[in-house]
C-alpha positions as CSV (number, residue, x, y, z in Angstrom):
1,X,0.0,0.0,0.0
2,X,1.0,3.3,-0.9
3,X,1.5,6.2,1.6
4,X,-1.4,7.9,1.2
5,X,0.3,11.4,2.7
6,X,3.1,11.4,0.2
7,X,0.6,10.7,-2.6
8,X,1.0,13.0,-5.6
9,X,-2.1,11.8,-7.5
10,X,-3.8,15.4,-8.4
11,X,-7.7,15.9,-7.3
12,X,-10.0,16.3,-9.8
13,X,-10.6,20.4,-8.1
14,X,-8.4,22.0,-5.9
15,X,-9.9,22.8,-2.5
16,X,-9.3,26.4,-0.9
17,X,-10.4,26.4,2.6
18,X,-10.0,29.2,4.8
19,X,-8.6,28.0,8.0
20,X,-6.8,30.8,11.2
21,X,-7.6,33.3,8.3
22,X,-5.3,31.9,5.9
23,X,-6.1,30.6,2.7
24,X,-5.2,26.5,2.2
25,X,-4.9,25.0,-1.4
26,X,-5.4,21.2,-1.4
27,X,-4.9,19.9,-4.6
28,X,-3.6,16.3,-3.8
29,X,-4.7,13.3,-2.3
30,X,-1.5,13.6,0.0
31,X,-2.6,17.0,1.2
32,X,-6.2,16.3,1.8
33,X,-5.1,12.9,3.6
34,X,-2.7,14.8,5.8
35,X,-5.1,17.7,6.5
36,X,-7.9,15.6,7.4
37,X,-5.7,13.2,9.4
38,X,-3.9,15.6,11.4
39,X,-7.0,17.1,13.6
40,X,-8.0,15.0,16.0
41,X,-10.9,12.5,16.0
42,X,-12.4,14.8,18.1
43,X,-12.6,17.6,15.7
44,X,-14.2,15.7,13.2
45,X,-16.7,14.0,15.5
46,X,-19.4,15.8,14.0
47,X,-18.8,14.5,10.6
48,X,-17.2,11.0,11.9
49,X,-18.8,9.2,8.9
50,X,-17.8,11.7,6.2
51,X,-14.4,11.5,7.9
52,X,-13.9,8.2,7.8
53,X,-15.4,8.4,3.9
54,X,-13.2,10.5,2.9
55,X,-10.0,9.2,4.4
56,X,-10.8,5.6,3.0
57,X,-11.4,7.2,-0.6
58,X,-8.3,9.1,-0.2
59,X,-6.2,5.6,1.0
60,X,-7.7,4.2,-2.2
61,X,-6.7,6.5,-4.4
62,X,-3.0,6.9,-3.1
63,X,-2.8,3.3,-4.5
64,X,-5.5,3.6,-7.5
65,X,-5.1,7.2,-9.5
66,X,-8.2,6.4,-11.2
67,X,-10.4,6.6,-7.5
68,X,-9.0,10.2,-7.9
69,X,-12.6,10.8,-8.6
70,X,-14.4,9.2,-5.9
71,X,-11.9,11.0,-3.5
72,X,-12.9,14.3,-4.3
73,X,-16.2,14.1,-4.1
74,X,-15.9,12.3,-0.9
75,X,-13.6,15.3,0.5
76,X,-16.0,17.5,-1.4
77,X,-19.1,16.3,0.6
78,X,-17.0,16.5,3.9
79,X,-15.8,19.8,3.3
80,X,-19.3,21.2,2.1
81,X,-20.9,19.6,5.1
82,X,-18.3,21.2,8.1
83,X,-19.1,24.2,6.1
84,X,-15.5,24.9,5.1
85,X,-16.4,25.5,1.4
């Protein structure tokens, strides 16, 4: 299995999120993997099955480039749902 936080596979958008009042670009599934596994479970509690979606769609795709697809729309849903888009 493929590291999915070293992944370079491109998404199929690239995410800006504004997070501490600075803007984020995630284009990757290595940067959306480490940003959304670097909070703590607690963060994400809210969301804990989007979470665990989006980090199993990511995992996939670090090893699969054509689940690039799937990935995004999984972090998409997340994203749209903790109201960070």
């Amino acid at each position: 299995m493929t590291d999915p936080s070293s992944s370079d596979t491109p998404l199929r958008t690239t995410f800006k999120i504004r997070l501490n009042g600075n803007t984020l670009a995630i284009a990757t599934v290595g940067q959306a993997y480490q940003f959304l596994t670097n909070y703590s479970s607690v963060e994400w509690m809210e969301f804990r099955t989007l979470h665990e979606d989006a980090v199993a769609a990511l995992e996939g795709a670090a090893d699969h480039a054509m689940l690039a697809v799937q990935a995004t729309n999984a972090v998409r849903a997340l994203f749209v749902s903790a109201k960070l888009l």
